[in-house]
C-alpha positions as CSV (number, residue, x, y, z in Angstrom):
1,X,0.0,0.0,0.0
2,X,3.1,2.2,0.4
3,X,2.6,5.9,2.3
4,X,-0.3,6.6,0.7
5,X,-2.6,5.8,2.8
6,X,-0.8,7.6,5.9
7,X,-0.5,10.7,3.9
8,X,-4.5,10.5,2.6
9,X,-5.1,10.2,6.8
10,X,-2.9,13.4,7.6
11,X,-4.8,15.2,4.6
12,X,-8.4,14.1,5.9
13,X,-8.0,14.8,9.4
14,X,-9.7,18.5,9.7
15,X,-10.9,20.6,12.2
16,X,-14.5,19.7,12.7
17,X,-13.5,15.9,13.0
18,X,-10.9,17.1,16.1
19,X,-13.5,19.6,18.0
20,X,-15.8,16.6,18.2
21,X,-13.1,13.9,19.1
22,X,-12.2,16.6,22.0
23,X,-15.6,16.8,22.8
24,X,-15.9,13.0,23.0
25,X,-12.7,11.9,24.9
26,X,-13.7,14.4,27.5
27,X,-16.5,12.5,28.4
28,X,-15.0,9.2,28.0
29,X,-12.0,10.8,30.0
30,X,-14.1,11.1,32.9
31,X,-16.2,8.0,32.8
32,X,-12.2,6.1,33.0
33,X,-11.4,8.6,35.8
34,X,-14.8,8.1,37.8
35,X,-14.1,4.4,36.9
36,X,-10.9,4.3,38.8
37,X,-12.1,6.7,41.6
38,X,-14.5,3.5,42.6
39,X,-12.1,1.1,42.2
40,X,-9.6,2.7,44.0
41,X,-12.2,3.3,46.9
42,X,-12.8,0.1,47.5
43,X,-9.2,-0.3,48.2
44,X,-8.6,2.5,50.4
45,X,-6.9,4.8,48.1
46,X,-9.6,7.2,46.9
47,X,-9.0,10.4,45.7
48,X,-11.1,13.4,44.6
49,X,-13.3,12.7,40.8
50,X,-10.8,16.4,40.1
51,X,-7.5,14.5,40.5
52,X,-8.6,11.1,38.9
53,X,-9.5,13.3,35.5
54,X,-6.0,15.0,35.5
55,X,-4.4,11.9,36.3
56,X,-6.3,9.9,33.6
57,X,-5.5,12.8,31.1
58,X,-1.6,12.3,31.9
59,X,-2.1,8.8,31.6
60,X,-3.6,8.8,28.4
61,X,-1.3,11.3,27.0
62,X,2.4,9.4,28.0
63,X,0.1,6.2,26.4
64,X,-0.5,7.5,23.2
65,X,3.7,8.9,22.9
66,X,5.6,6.7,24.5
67,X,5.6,2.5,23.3
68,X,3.9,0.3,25.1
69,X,0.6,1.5,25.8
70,X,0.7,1.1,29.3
71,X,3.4,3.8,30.7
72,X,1.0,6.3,31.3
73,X,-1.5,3.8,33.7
74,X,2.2,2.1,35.3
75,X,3.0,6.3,36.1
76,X,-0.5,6.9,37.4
77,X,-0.8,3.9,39.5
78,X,3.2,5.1,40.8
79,X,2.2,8.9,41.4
80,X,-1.1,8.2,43.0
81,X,0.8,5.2,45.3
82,X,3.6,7.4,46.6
83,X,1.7,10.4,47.2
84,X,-1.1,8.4,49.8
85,X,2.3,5.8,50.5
86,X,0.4,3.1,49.6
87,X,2.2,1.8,46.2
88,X,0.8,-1.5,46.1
89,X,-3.0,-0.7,46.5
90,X,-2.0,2.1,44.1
91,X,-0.9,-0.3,41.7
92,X,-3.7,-2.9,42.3
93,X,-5.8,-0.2,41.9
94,X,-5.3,0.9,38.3
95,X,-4.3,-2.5,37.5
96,X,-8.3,-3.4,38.9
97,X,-9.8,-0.7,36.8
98,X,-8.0,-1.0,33.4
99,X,-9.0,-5.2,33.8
100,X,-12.8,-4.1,34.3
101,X,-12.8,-2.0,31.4
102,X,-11.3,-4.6,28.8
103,X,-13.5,-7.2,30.1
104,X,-16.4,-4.8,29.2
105,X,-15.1,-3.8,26.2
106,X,-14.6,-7.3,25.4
107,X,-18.1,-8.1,26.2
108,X,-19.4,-5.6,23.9
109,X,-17.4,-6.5,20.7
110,X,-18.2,-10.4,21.0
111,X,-22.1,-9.4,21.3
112,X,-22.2,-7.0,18.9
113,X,-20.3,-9.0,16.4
114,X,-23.0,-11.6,17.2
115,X,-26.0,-9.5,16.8
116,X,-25.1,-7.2,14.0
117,X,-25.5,-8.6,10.0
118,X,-22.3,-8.2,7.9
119,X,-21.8,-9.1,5.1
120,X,-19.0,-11.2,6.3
121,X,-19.6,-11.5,9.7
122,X,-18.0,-15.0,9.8
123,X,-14.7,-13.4,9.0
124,X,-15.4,-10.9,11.6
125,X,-16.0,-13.5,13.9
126,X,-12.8,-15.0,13.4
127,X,-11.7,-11.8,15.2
128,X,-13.7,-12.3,17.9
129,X,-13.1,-16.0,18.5
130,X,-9.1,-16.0,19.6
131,X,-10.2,-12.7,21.7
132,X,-12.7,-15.3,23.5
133,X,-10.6,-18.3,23.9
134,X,-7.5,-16.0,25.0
135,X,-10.3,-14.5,28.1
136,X,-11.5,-18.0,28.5
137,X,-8.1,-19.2,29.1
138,X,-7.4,-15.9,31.6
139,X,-10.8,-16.8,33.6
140,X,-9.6,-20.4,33.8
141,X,-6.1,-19.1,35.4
142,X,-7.9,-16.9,37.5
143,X,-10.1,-19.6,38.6
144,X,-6.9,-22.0,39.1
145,X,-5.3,-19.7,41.1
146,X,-8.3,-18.8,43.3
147,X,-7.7,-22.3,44.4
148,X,-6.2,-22.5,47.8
149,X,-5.1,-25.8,47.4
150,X,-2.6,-24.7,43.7
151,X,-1.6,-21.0,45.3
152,X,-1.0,-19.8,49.4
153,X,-3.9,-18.7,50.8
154,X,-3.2,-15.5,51.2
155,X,-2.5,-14.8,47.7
156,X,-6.3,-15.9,46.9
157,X,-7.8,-14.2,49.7
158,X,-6.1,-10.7,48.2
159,X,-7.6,-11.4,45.2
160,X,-11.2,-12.5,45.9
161,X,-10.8,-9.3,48.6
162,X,-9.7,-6.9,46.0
163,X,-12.7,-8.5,43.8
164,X,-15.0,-8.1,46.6
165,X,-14.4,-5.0,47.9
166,X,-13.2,-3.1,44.6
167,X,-15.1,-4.5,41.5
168,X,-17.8,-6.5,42.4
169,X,-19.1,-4.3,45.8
170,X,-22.5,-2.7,45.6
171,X,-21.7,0.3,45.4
172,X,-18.9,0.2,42.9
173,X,-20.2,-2.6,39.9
174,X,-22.5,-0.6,38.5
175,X,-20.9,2.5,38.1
176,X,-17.8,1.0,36.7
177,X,-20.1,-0.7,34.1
178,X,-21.6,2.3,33.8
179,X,-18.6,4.3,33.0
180,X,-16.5,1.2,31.1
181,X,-19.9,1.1,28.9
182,X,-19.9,4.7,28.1
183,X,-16.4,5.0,27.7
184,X,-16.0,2.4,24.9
185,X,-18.9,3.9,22.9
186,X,-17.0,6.9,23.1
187,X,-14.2,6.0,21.7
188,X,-16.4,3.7,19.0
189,X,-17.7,7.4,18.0
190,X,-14.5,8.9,17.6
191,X,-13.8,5.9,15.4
192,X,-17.0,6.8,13.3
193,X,-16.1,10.4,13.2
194,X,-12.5,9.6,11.8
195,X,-14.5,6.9,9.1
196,X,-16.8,10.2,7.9
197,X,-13.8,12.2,8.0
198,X,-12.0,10.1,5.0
199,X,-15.7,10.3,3.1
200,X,-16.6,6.7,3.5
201,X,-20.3,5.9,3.9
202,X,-21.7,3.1,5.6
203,X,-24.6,2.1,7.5
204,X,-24.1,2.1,11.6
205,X,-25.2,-1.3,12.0
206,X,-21.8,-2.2,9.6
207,X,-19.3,0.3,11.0
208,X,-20.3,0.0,14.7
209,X,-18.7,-3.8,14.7
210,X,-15.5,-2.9,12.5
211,X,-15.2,-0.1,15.2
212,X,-15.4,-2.3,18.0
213,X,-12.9,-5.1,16.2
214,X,-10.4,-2.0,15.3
215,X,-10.5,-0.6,19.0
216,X,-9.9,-4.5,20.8
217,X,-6.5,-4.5,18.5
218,X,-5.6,-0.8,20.1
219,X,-5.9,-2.0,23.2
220,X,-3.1,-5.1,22.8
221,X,0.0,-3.7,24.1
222,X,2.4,-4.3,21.0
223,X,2.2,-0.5,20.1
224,X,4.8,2.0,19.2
225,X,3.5,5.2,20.7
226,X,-0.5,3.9,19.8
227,X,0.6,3.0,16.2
228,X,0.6,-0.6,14.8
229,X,-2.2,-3.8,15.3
230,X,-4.7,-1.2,14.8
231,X,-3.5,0.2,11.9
232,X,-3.3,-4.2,10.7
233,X,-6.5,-4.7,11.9
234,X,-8.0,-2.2,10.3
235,X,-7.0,-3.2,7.1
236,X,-7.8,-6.4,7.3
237,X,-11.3,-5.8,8.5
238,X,-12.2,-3.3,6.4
239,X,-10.9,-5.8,3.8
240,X,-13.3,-8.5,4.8
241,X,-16.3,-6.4,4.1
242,X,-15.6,-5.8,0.8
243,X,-13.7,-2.4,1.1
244,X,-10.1,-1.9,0.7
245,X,-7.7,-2.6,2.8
246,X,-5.5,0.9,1.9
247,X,-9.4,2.6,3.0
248,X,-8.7,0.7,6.6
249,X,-5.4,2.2,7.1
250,X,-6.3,5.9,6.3
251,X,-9.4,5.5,8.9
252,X,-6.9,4.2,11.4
253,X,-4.2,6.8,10.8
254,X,-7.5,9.5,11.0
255,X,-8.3,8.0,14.2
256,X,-4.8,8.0,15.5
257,X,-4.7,11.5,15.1
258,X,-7.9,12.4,16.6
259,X,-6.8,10.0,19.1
260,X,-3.6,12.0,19.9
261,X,-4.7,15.0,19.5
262,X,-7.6,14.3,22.0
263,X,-5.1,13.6,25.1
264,X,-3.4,17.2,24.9
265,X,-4.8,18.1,28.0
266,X,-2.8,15.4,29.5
267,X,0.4,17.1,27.9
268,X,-0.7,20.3,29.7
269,X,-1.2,18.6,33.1
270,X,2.5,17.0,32.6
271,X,3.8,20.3,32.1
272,X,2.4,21.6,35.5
273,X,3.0,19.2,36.9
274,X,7.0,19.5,35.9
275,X,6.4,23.3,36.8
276,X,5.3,22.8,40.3
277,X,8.1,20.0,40.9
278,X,10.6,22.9,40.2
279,X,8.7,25.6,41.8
280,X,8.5,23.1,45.0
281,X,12.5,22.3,45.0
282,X,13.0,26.3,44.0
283,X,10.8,27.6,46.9
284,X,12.6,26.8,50.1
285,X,16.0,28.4,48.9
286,X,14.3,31.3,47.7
287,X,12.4,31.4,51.3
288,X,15.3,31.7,53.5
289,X,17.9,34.3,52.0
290,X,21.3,34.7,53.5
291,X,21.5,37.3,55.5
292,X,24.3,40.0,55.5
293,X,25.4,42.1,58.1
294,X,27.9,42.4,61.8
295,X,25.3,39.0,62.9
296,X,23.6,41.0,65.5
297,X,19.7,41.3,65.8
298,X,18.5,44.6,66.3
């Protein structure tokens, strides 16, 4: 396919299509941060819905520049930790809430690849299928090492505790469904807004699942700086209903810029963040100047 179709996305990607993905992540922004604000209640490390939404921002910006994927939620999870002194809560915390929102996310794309008619829905399937054997086989570790009799007991009680009292308590489940729900159809419409952008028409009921199939390959943590199995997996599924595979990339790269774009704030909150640190080291020194003079007090 050679550059072209990463030049045609640079081209496409106009103003109109990043208002609205700004408008968009902002509200998927803070479902993730009121997501990890119950989460990280449950295990004693709560923190005000204003801090969670700065701290997802940062998150989501060092995610989108830096390989990985996950350096941004590792450097939440660290922050938050050593500012309450509680690291590994901290840690179990994000760690929690990022696991709650795939397994939604997953749940979403399996059912509406299921529901929804495609045209080749069987190849779309195919997507769906190692996605669901690969959580099958998770669930089934997880279940094997709930087991007291294959793991110390006190490694299973932590777990079935952190379950209890983080994911699955009353008052946390169904606003982190809530929020993972809302979140993923959020970034689904910025996915539709990058597939108008490029001038491609089709019906919701076929670009909602190539969405969803696009977004499950973002979230696999093989990127370079967000680039790379979605760009593959849009190509291929675009390709298997019956549009080009070079028309999958350019939506992809349209997306990864909206994408980008869309987590600026988080660049802005690193940056005072770095200001502060300095202002914080700088202050003391400049509190106490040396005094001059025969060392007498008046």
């Amino acid at each position: 396919m050679g550059a072209g179709p990463l030049v045609d996305g640079l081209r496409l990607t106009t103003g109109w299509a990043l208002a609205a993905a700004l408008a968009i992540t902002s509200l998927t922004t803070l479902c993730c941060a009121w997501r990890w604000r119950l989460v990280a209640g449950g295990l004693g490390v709560g923190m005000p819905l204003r801090t969670a939404v700065a701290a997802y921002y940062r998150s989501q910006f060092l995610n989108a520049t830096l390989p990985g994927g996950v350096v941004g939620d590792v450097h939440r999870a660290v922050r938050h930790g050593r500012d309450l002194g509680h690291l590994g809560r901290s840690l179990r915390a994000v760690a929690w809430e990022r696991a709650s929102g795939q397994a939604v996310q997953l749940v979403l794309t399996v059912g509406v690849l299921l529901l929804l008619p495609l045209r080749s829905g069987s190849l779309l399937l195919l997507v769906a299928c190692p996605v669901a054997v690969v959580a099958g086989v998770a669930l089934v570790a997880v279940a094997l090492r709930l087991d007291p009799r294959r793991l110390p007991a006190r490694i299973a009680r932590a777990v079935t505790t952190d379950l209890r009292d983080a994911v699955l308590a009353r008052r946390a489940w169904p606003g982190i469904l809530l929020a993972s729900v809302v979140a993923v159809l959020g970034h689904a419409a910025v996915f539709l807004v990058a597939v108008r952008a490029t001038g491609t028409h089709l019906s919701l009921g076929r670009l909602l699942p190539l969405a969803l199939v696009v977004l499950m390959a973002s979230a696999v943590p093989t990127n370079i700086a967000g680039w790379g199995p979605r760009e593959g997996a849009a190509a291929w599924a675009f390709g298997s209903v019956g549009l080009s595979a070079a028309q999958g990339v350019t939506v992809a790269v349209v997306y990864g810029v909206l994408a980008l774009v869309a987590t600026l704030p988080g660049a802005v909150v690193v940056l005072v963040g770095r200001r502060r640190a300095r202002d914080s080291v700088r202050g003391p020194t400049e509190a106490q100047p040396e005094r001059v003079g025969s060392g007498v007090d008046a």
